[in-house]
C-alpha positions in Angstrom: 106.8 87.7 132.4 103.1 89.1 131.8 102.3 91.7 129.3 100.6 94.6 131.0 97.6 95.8 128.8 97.8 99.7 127.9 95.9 102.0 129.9 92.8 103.6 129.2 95.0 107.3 128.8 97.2 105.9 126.6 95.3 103.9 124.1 92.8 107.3 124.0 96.1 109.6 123.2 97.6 106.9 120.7 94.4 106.5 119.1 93.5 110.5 119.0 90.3 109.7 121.4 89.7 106.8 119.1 88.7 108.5 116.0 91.7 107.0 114.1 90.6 104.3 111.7 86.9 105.8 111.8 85.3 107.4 108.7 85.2 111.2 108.0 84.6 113.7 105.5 81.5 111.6 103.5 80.3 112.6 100.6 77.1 111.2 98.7 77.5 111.0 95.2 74.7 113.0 93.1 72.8 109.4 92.0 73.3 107.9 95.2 75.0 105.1 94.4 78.5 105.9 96.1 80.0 107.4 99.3 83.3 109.1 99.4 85.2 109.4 102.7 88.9 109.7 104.0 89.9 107.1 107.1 92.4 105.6 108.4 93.6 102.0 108.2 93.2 101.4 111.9 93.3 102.8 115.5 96.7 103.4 115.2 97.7 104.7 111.9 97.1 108.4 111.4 97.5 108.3 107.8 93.9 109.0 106.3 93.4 107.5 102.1 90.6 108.6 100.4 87.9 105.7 99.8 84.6 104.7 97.2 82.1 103.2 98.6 79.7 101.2 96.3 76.6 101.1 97.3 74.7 98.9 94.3 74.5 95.5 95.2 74.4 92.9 98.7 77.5 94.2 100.3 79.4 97.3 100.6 82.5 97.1 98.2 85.2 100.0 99.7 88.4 100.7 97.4 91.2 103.0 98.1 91.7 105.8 95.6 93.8 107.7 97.3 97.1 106.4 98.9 99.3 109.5 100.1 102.1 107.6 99.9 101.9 106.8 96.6 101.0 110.4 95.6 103.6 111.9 97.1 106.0 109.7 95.8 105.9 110.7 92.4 
């Protein structure tokens, strides 16, 4: 049995016309040293967690700081 790939109208309706797992929202922070932004964790996940951006150093360092499922939890 082969596995049919998805179609082109379905992966753009699943994905919300591919914005899902793309940043939005960014903020600079006042010194410049950070970026703030809500995004998914992927093309299909529609849950959006706030992220920090460092932006000191070689490499962009990202870290969650807002999970809505934890937050709503308690």
């Amino acid at each position: 049995m082969s596995q049919q790939t998805e179609s082109f109208p379905r992966q753009s309706a699943r994905t919300r016309h591919f914005r899902l797992g793309a940043p939005r929202q960014l903020s600079v922070s006042p010194d410049g040293h950070r970026i703030v932004f809500v995004r998914s964790n992927s093309g299909g996940d529609a849950v959006n967690r706030l992220v920090v951006a460092d932006l000191e150093g070689p490499s962009l360092v990202e870290r969650v700081v807002g999970e809505p499922a934890l937050l709503l939890a308690g």
